[in-house]
C-alpha positions as CSV (number, residue, x, y, z in Angstrom):
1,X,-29.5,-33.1,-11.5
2,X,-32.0,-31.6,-9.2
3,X,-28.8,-30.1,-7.3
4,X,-26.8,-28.4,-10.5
5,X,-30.2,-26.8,-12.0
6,X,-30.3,-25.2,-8.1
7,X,-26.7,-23.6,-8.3
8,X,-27.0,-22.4,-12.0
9,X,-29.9,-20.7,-10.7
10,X,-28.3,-19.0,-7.5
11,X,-25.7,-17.7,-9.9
12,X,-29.0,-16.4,-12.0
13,X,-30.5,-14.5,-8.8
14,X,-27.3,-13.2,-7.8
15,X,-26.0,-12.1,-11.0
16,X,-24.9,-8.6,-9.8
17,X,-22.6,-10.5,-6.9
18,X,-21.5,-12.7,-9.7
19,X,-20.9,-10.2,-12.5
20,X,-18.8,-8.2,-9.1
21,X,-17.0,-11.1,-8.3
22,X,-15.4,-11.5,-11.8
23,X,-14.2,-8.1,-12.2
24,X,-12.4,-7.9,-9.1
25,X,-11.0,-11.3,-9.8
26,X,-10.3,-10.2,-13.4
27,X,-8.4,-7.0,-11.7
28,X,-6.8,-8.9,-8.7
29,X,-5.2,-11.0,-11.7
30,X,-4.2,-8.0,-13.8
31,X,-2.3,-6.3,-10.8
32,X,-1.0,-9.7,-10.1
33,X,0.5,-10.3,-13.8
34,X,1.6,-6.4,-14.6
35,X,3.9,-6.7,-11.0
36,X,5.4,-9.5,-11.8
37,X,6.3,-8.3,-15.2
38,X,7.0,-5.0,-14.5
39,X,10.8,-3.7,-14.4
40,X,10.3,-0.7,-12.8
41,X,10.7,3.0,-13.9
42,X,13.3,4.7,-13.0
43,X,12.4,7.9,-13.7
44,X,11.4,10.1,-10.3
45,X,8.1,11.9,-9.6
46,X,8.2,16.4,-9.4
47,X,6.6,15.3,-5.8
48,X,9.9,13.3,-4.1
49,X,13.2,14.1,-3.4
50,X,16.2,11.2,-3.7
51,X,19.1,11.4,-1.0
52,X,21.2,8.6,1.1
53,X,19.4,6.3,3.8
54,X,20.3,5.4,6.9
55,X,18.3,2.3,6.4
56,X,19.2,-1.2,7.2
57,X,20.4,-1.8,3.4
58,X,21.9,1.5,2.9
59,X,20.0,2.2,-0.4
60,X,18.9,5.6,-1.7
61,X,15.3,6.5,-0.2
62,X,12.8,8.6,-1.9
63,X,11.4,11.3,0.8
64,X,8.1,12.1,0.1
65,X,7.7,15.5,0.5
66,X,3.7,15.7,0.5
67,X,1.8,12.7,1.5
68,X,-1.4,13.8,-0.3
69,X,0.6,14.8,-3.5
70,X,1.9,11.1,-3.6
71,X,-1.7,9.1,-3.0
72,X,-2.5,11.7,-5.6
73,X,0.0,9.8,-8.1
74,X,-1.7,6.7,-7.5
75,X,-5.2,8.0,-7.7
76,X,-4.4,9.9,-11.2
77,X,-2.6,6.9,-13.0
78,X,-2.0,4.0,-11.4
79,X,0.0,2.1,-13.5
80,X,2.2,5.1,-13.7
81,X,2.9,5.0,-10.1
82,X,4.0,1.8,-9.6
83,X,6.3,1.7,-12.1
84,X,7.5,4.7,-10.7
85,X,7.5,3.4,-7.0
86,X,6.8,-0.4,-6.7
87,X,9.9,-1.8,-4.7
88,X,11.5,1.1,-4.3
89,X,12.8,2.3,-0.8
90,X,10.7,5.5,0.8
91,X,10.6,7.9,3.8
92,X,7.6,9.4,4.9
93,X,6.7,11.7,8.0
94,X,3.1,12.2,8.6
95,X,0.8,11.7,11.5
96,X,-0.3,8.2,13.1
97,X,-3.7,7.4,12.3
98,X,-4.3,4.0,14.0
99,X,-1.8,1.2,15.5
100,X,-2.8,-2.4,14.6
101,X,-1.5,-6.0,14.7
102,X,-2.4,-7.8,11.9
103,X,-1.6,-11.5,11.0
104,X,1.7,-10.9,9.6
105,X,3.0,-8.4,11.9
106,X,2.4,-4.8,13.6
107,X,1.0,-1.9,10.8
108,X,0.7,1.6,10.8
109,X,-1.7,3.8,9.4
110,X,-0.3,7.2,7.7
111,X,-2.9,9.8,7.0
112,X,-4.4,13.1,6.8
113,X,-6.9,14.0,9.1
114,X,-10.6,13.5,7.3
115,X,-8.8,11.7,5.0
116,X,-10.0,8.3,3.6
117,X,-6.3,7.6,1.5
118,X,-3.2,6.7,3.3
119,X,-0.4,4.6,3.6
120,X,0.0,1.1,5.5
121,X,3.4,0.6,6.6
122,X,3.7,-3.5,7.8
123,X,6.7,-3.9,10.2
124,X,8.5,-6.9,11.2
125,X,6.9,-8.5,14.2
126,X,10.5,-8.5,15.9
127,X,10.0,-4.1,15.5
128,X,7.1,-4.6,17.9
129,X,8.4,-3.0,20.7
130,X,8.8,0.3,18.8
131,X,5.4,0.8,19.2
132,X,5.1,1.1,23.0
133,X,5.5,4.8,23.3
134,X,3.5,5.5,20.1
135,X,0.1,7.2,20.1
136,X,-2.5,7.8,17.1
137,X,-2.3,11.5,16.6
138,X,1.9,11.3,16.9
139,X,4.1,12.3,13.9
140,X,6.5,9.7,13.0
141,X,9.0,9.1,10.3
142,X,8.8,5.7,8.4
143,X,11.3,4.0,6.0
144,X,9.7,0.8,3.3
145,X,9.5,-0.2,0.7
146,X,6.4,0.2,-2.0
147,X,4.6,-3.0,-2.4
148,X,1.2,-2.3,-3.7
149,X,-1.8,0.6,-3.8
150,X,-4.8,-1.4,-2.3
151,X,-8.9,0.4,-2.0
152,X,-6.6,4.0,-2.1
153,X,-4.1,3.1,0.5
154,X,-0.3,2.7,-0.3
155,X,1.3,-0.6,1.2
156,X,5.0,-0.3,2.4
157,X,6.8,-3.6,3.8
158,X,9.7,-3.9,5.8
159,X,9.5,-0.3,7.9
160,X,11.1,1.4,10.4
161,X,10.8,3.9,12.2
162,X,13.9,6.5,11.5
């Protein structure tokens, strides 16, 4: 008894952690539930442009022509743009911020300098040795696929470099 009273009252004293907790988790699920529901838009954004890949599966990519114009999408209605983009194929050039290996594989990091937006493009670990001659600072073009807008950065999955 002594034990339960004690944890009720942690949740008490940390209410704001508590009352923080719950609305991400609330928002984690929402995101969760409207991509797994969600069809897709078709319709295309005044920022890209549609032509013909080169990628792997040969589907039509959407070049965006201004990175900032793009995370600007997300940042005015997200919903919006990822209907818009969300598993849809894209091709980016922008400068190399950063060069990381994270659990599931090499990333980069697309931004504008002083910029706190970008776009983390996750690559197969067996596109590892793509990396080798890059350097932060380097302009690179990269090919994904839209998987989520996370804390104003834009996730692509499966990349290459083209």
């Amino acid at each position: 008894m002594e034990e339960e009273k004690k944890n009720k009252n942690w949740f008490r004293r940390h209410w704001i952690v508590t009352i923080f907790f719950g609305i991400f988790l609330l928002i984690w699920i929402n995101n969760f539930l409207f991509n797994s529901m969600n069809g897709g838009n078709s319709s295309q954004s005044p920022t890209a442009q549609v032509t013909q890949s080169n990628s792997v599966q040969n589907e039509q990519a959407i070049i965006i022509l201004n990175i900032n114009s793009f995370l600007e999408e997300f940042e005015a209605n997200e919903i919006r743009a990822e209907g818009n983009y969300v598993g849809k194929l894209i091709s980016v050039t922008n400068r190399v911020d950063s060069i990381n290996e994270g659990v599931f594989g090499p990333y980069l990091v697309l931004r504008e300098e002083y910029s706190f937006s970008g776009i983390s493009c996750n690559f197969k670990s067996e596109n590892q040795n793509q990396f080798i001659a890059l350097n932060s600072g380097d302009i690179v073009t990269v090919k994904g696929k839209v998987s989520d807008y996370i804390l104003g950065s834009i996730v692509l999955d499966n990349c290459v470099l083209a």
